[in-house]
C-alpha positions as CSV (number, residue, x, y, z in Angstrom):
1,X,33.8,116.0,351.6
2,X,36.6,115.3,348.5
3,X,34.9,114.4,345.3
4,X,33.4,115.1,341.9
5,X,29.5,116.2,343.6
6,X,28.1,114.8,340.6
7,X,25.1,113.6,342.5
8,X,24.1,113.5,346.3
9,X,22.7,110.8,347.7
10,X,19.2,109.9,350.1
11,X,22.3,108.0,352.0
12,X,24.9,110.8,352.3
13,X,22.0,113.5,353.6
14,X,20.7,111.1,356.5
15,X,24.2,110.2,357.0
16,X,25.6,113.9,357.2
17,X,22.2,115.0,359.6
18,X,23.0,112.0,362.2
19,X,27.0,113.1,362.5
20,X,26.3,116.9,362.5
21,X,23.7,116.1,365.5
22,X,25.7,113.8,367.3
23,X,29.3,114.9,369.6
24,X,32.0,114.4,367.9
25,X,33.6,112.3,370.7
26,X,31.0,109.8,370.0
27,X,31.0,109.6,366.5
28,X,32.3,106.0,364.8
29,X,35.1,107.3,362.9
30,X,37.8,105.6,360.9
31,X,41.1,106.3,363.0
32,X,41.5,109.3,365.9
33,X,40.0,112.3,366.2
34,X,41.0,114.6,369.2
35,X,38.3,117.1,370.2
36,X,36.8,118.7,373.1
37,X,33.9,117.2,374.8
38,X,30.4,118.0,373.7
39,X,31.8,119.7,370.1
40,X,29.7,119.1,367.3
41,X,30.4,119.5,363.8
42,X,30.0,123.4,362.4
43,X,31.0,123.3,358.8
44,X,31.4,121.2,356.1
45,X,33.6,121.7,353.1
46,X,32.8,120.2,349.6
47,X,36.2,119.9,347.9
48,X,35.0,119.5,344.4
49,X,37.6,117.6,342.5
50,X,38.3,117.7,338.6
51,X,36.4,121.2,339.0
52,X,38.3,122.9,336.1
53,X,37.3,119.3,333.8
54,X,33.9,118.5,332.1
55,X,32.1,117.0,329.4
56,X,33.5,113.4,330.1
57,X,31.7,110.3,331.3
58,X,33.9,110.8,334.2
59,X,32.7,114.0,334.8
60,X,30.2,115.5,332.7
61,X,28.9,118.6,334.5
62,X,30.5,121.9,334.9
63,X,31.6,123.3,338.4
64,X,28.5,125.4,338.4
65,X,26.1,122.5,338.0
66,X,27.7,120.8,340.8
67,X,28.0,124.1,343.0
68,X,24.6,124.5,342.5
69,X,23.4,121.1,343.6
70,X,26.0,121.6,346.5
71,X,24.4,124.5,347.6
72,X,21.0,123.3,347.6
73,X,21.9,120.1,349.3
74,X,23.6,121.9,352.4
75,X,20.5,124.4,352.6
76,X,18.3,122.8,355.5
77,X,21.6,122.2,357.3
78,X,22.0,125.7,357.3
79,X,18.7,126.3,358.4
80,X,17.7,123.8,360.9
81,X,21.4,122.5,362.1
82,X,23.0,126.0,362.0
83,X,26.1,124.1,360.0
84,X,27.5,126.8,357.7
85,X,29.3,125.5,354.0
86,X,31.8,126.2,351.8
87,X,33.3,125.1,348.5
88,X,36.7,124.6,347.5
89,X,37.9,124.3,343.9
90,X,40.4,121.3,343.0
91,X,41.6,121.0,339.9
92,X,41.6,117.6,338.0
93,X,44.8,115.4,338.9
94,X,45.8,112.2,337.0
95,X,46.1,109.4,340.0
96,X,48.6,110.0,342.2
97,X,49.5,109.2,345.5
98,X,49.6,112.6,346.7
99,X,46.1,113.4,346.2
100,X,45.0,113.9,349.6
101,X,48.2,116.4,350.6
102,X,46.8,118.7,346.8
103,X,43.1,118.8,348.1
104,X,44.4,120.2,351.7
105,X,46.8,122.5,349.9
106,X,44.3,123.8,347.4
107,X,41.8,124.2,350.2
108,X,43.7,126.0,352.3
109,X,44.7,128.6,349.9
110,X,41.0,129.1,349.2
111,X,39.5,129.4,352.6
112,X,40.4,133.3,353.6
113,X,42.5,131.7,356.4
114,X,40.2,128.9,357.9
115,X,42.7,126.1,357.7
116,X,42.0,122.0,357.3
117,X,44.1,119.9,359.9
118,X,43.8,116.5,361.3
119,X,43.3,118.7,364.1
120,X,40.4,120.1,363.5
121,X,38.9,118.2,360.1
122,X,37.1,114.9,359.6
123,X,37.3,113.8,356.4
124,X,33.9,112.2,354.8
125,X,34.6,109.7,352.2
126,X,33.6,106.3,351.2
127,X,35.8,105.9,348.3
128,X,38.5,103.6,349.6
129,X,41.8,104.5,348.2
130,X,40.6,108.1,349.1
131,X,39.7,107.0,352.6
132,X,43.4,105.4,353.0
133,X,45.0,108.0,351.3
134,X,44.0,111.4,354.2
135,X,44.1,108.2,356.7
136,X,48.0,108.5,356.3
137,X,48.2,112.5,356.5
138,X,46.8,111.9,360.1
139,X,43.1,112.4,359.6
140,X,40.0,110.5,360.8
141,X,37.4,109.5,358.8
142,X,33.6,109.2,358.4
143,X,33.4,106.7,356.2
144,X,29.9,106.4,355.1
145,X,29.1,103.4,352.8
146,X,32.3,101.7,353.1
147,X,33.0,99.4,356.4
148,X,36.7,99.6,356.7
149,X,36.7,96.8,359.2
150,X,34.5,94.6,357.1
151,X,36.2,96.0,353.6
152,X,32.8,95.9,352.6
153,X,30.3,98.7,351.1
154,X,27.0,98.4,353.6
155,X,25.2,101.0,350.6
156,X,25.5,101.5,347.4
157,X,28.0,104.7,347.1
158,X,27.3,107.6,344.9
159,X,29.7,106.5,341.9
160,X,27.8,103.1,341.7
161,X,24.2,104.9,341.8
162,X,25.8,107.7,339.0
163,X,26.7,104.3,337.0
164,X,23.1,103.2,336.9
165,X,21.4,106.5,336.0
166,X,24.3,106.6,333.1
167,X,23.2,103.2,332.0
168,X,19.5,103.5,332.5
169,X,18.8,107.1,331.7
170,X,15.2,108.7,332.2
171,X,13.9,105.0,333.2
172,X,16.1,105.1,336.2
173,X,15.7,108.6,337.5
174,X,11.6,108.0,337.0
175,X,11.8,104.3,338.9
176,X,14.8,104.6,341.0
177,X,15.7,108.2,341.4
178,X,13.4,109.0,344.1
179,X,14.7,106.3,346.1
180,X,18.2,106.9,345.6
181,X,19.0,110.7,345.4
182,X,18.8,113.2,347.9
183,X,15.8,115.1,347.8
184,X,17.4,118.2,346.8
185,X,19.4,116.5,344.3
186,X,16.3,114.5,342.8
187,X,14.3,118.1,343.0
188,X,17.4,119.8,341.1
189,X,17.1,117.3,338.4
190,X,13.6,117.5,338.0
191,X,13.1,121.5,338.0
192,X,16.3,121.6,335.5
193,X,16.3,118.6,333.2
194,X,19.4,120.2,331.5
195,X,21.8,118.6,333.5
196,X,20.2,115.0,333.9
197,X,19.8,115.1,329.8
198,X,23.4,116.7,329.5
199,X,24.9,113.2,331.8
200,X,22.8,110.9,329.6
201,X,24.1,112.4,326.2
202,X,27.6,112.3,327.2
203,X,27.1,108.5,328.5
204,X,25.8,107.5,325.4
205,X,28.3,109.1,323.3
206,X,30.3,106.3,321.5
207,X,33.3,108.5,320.2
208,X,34.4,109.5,323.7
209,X,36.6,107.6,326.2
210,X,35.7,107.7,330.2
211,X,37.9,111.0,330.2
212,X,36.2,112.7,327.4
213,X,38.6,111.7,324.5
214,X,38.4,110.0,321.4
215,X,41.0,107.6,321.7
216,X,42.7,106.0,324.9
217,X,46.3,106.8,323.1
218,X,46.7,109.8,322.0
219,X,49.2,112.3,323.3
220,X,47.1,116.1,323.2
221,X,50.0,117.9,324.1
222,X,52.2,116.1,321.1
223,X,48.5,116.6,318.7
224,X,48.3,119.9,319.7
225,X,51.8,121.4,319.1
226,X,51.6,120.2,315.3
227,X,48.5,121.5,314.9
228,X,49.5,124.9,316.5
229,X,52.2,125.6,314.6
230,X,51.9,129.0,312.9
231,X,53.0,127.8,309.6
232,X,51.0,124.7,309.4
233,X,47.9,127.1,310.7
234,X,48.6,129.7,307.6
235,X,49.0,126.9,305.1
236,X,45.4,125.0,306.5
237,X,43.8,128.3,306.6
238,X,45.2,129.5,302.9
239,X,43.5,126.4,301.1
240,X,40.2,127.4,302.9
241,X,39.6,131.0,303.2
242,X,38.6,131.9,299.5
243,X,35.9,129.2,299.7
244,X,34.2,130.8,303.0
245,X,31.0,132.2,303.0
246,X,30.5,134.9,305.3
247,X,27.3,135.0,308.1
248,X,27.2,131.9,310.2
249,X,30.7,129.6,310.0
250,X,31.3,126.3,311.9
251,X,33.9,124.8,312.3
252,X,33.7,121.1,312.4
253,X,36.4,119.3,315.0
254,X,37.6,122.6,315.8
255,X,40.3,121.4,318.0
256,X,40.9,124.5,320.5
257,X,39.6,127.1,318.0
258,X,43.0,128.3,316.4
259,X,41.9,128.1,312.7
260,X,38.8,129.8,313.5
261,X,40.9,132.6,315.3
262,X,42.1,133.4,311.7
263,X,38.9,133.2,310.9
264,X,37.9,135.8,312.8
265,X,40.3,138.0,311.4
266,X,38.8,138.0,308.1
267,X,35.0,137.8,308.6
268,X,35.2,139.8,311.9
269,X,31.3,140.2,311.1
270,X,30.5,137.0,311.2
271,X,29.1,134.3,313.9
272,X,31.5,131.6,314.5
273,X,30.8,128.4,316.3
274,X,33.2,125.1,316.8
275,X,32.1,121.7,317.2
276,X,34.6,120.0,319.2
277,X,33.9,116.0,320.9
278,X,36.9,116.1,323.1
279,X,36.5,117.8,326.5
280,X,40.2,118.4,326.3
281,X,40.2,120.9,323.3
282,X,37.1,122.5,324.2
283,X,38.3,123.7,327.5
284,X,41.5,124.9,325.3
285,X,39.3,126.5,323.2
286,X,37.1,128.4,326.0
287,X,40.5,129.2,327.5
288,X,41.4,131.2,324.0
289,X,38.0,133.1,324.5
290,X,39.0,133.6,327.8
291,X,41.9,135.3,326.6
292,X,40.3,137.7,324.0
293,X,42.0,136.1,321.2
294,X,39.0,136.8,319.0
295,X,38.3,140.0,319.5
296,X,34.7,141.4,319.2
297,X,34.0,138.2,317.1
298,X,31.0,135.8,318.4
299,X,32.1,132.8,318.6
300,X,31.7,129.5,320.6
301,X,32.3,126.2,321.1
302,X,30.1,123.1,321.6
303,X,31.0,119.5,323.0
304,X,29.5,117.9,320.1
305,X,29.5,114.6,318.1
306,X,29.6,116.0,314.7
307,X,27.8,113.5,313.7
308,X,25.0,114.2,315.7
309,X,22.0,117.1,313.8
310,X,23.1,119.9,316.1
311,X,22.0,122.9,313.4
312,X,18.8,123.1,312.2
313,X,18.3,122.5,308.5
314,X,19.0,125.6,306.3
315,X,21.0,127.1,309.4
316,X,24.0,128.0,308.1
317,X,26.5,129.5,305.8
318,X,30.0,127.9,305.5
319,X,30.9,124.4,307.2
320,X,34.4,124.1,307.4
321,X,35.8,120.1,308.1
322,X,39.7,120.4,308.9
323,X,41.1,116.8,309.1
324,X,38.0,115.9,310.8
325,X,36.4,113.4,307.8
326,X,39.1,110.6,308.0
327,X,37.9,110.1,311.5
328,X,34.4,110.1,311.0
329,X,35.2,107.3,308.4
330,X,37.7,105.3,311.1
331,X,35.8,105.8,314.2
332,X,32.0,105.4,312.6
333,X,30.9,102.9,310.1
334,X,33.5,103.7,307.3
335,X,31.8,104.7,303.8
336,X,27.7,105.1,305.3
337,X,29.4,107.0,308.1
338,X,30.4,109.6,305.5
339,X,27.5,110.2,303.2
340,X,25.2,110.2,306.5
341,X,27.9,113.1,307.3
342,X,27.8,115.4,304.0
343,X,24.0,114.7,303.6
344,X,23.4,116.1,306.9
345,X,25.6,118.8,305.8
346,X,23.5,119.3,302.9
347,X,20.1,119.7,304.9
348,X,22.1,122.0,307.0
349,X,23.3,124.6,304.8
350,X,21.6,127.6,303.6
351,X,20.9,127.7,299.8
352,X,24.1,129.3,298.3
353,X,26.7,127.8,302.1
354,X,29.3,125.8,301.6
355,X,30.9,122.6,303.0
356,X,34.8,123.0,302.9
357,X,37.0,119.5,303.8
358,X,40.4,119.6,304.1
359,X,41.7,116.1,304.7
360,X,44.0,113.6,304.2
361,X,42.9,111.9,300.6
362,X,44.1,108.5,298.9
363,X,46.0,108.1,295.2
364,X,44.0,107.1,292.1
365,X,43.5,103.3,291.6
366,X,44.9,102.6,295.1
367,X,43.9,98.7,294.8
368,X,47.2,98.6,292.4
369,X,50.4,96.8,293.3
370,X,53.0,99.1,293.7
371,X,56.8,98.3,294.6
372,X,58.2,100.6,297.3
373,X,62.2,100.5,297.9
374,X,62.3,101.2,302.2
375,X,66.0,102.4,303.2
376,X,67.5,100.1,306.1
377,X,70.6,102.4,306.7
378,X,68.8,105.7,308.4
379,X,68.5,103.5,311.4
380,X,68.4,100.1,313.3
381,X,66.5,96.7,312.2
382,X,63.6,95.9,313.8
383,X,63.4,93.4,316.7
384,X,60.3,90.8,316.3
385,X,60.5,89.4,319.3
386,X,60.8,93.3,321.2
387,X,57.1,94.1,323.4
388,X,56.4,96.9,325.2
389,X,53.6,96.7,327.7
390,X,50.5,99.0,327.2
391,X,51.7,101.9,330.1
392,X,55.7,102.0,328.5
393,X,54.4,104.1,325.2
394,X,57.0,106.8,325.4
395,X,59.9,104.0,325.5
396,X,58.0,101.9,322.7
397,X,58.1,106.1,320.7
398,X,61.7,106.2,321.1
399,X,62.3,102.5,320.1
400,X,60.1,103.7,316.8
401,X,62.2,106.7,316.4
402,X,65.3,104.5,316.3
403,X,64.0,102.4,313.9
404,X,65.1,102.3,309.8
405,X,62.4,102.8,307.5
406,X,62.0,98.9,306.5
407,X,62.2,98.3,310.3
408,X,59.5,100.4,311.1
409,X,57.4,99.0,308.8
410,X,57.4,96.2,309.8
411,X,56.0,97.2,313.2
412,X,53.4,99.3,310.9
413,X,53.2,96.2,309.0
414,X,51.7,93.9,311.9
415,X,50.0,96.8,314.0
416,X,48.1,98.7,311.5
417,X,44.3,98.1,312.4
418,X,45.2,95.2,314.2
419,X,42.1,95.7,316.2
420,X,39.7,94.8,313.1
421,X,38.9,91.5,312.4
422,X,37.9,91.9,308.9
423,X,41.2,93.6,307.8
424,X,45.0,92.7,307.3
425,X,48.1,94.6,306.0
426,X,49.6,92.2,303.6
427,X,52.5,92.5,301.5
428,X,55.7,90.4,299.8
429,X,59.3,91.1,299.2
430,X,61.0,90.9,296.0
431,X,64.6,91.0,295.0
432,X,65.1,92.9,291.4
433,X,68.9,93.7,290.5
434,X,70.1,93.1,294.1
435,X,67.6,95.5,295.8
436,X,65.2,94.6,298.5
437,X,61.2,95.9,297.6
438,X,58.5,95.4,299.1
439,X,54.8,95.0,297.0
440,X,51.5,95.8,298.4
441,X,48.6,98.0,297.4
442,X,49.0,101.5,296.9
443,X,47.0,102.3,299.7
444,X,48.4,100.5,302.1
445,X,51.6,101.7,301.3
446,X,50.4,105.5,301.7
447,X,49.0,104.7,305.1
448,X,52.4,103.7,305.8
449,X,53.7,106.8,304.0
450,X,51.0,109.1,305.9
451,X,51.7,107.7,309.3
452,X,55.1,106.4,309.7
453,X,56.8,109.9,311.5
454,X,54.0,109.7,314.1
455,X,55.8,107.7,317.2
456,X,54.4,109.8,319.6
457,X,50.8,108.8,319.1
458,X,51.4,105.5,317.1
459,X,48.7,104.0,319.0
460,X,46.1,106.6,317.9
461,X,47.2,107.0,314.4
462,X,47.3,103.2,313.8
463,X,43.4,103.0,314.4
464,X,42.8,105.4,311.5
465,X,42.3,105.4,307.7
466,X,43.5,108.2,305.5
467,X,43.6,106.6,302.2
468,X,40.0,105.2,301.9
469,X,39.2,107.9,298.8
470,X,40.5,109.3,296.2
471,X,39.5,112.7,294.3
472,X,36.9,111.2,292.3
473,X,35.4,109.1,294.8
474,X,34.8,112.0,297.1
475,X,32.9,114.7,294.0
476,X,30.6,111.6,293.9
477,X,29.8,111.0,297.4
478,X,29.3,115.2,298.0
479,X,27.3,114.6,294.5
480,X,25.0,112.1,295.7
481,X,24.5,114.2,298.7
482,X,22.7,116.8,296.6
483,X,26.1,119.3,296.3
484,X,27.4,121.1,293.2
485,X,31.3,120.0,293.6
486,X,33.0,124.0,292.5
487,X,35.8,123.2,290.3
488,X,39.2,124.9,291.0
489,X,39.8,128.1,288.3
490,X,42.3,130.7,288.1
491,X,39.0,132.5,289.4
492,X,37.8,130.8,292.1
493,X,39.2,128.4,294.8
494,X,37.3,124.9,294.4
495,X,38.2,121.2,294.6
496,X,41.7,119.7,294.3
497,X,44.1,117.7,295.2
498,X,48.0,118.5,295.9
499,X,51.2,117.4,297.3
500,X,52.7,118.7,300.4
501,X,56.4,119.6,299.6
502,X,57.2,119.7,303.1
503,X,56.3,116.4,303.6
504,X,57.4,115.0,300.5
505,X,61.2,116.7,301.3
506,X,60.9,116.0,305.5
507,X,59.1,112.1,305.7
508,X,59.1,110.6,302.2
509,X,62.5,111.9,299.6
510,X,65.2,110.7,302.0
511,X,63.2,107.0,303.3
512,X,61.7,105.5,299.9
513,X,61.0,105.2,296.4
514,X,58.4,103.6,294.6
515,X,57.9,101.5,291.6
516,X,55.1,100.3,289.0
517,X,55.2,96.8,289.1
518,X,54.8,94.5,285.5
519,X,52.2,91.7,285.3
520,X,54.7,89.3,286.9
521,X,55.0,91.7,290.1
522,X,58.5,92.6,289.6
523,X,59.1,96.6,290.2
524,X,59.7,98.5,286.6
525,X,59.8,102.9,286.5
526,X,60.1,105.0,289.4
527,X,56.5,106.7,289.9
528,X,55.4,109.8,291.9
529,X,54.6,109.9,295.4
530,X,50.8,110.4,295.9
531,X,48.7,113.2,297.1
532,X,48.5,114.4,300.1
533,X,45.6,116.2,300.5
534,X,42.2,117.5,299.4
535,X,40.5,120.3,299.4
536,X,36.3,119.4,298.6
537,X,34.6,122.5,298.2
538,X,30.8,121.8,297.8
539,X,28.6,124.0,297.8
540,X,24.4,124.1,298.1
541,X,22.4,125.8,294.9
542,X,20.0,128.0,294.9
543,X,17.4,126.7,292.9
């Protein structure tokens, strides 16, 4: 039996008792089974796909939640049929058509030596691309729900019933669950309302794609190697240490944990706990305590939505937000979005903790016209009329990457939150002294700036804003939360803003300048580039 073993159904247990009791030879299977007259099924094998993957609307539960609902399912078989069980492992797969030929492989290695052949397995699915997929390695199938001569489903199959508990909730398992579940399953549910309340949380979480990500488009393997990079670690980690208190430390879209490994190393004493959304990082994230890479540190990691009150008020020590806030401001309700954030912050920290962001920020008066000179000779001119369809992203990053910097604004130009109906990038050229500028507001020009080197996951970057605040605007927003903003001192690390050199050398010095503009919009002095980050260190008083 392939499949996630989310749920199992009323269907699939009277379905299972009538094949186990009846010969195999006289069983309505989909294609040929050879076997010897009289023989009767004696095992059955729960292949339990994605079993390493979790926390997703795809598949919420861990392996041991499912194993455990498995196990109780296939009890009175056990008992009262004398059909023995077993589980096998399968790792998650992207679609391919080779799934079938991986489940046999990886259940073969797992069985002690009891090997799956056409031979001497039937396969029970009801899924149909599954069904037609072992169909071609030679095996026959029970194919429960589905009617492969009809092409029809005669019952509702367990995906379709997960579907409705995930949209109804409580209401369904109370009305419908009874009716629909198997009664170990329904049992399961009832004596451990953990797992029905874990499924319902993760449905209803609005961040998180059906694989357990917060956008469809990005690349976690591209995301991932900037952010692991030692020297980029050091340098996030150096504006935040000094401002750490020490006791109970969260970090807040903790990625796979590697800031708070350095963490660790400095407050070895202390109780460390990551909030991550994605199901991706967080099983990163278990894998690096897995691995011991925080030595006799407690830490751990939850599948949250920061937003979300997961601590209790006056809870804990230092909150630490690494380029977490810009998303909360995209991906939520923009400006309320954020002082819900760092008021919930406030309720949450002990008198005396801290809430540390390190973000992205936006340049003073960024509603001014600026004049911005894009170079055209560091690569090709862009081609309007050039589409690339949704599934050809790495050929559309390599088009990008080919691009001059006035060519690839213009694709910034027309797909910068081109999803929102309320917003458009606008800007105008001007010709001053036989040089090409373009004029638009300062901060659309530094979410050009900010996001222009990211090809790879274009897509994903396009849906965010960076420059939405400046310095000022955020000490009155952690203000108004109730926080005493810490000022930066030769004494003390607080709140400021600063520059990246490297980007400022690597994306910005050698692709454009930019210009003041004079009342009639025509550009004037070369200005500086702007900011590239804050650090807000706010911290709770004891009264």
């Amino acid at each position: 039996m392939p499949g996630r073993q989310i749920i199992t159904t009323k269907f699939q247990e009277e379905y299972l008792k009538d094949i186990c009791r009846t010969p195999i030879s006289q069983l309505d299977l989909y294609g040929d089974f050879v076997g010897s007259e009289g023989e009767v099924i004696d095992e059955v094998i729960f292949a339990i796909t994605s079993a390493n993957k979790s926390n997703s609307r795809y598949n919420p539960l861990s392996l041991a939640d499912r194993a455990i609902g498995v196990d109780r399912f296939m009890r009175p078989f056990y008992d009262f049929l004398d059909v023995s069980y077993d589980i096998a492992e399968i790792p998650h797969y992207q679609p391919t058509d080779k799934f079938a030929q991986h489940v046999i492989s990886h259940c073969n290695l797992q069985l002690e030596g009891n090997k799956i052949t056409p031979e001497n397995t039937i396969v029970f699915s009801s899924t149909e691309s599954v069904v037609e997929l072992f169909r071609d390695c030679g095996y026959a199938i029970a194919c429960g729900e589905w009617d492969p001569k009809k092409g029809v489903y005669t019952n509702k199959p367990p995906r379709d019933i997960l579907d409705d508990f995930m949209e109804s909730g409580r209401e369904w398992f109370e009305e419908s669950g009874e009716n629909y579940l198997s009664e170990a399953h329904y049992n399961f549910w009832q004596q451990v309302p953990r797992v029905p309340d874990k499924i319902i949380r993760i449905a209803n979480e609005p961040l998180l794609t059906e694989e357990g990500s917060i956008t469809e488009t990005r690349s976690y393997s591209v995301y991932l190697r900037g952010m692991a990079n030692s020297d980029i670690l050091d340098m996030k980690y150096n504006d935040v240490k000094d401002a750490v208190v020490s006791g109970r430390i969260v970090d807040e879209g903790c990625a796979d944990g590697a800031l708070l490994e350095r963490v660790s190393d400095d407050f070895p004493d202390s109780d460390l706990i990551g909030i991550e959304i994605t199901s991706e990082f967080k099983a990163r994230f278990e894998e690096r305590i897995r691995a011991g890479v925080f030595g006799g540190t407690f830490v751990d990691v939850y599948q949250r939505n920061i937003m979300d009150p997961v601590f209790e008020d006056n809870s804990i020590d230092t909150v630490l937000c690494n380029s977490t806030t810009h998303e909360i401001y995209s991906y939520g309700d923009g400006e309320d979005s954020l002082y819900k954030y760092l008021q919930m912050k406030y309720d949450q920290l002990k008198p005396g903790g801290r809430l540390v962001i390190r973000d992205v920020v936006g340049p003073k008066d960024s509603g001014r016209n600026i004049a911005a000179k894009l170079r055209t000779d560091n690569g090709k001119s862009n081609d309007p009329n050039k589409v690339f369809a949704e599934d050809e992203r790495k050929e559309y990053a390599a088009y990008l990457k080919g691009l001059s910097t006035r060519g690839r604004f213009e694709r910034f130009a027309r797909e910068y939150l081109h999803q929102r109906d309320d917003y458009s990038f606008e800007y105008t050229t001007e010709r001053h002294e036989g040089e090409e500028y373009i004029i638009a507001s300062y901060k659309d020009m530094t979410e050009f700036m900010t996001k222009k080197d990211y090809t790879d996951n274009w897509y994903s970057e396009l849906q965010e804003e960076f420059a939405f605040w400046d310095i000022t605007d955020w000490r009155k927003a952690a203000e108004a939360a109730g926080f005493a903003v810490v000022a930066d001192t030769p004494n003390q690390a607080g709140t400021r803003v600063y520059q990246s050199d490297w980007i400022v050398e690597n994306r910005w010095e050698d692709a454009l300048t930019l210009f003041a503009v004079n009342e009639n919009g025509k550009p004037k002095e070369q200005i500086a580039y702007p900011p590239t980050n804050i650090v807000l260190v706010a911290e709770k008083q004891i009264n």
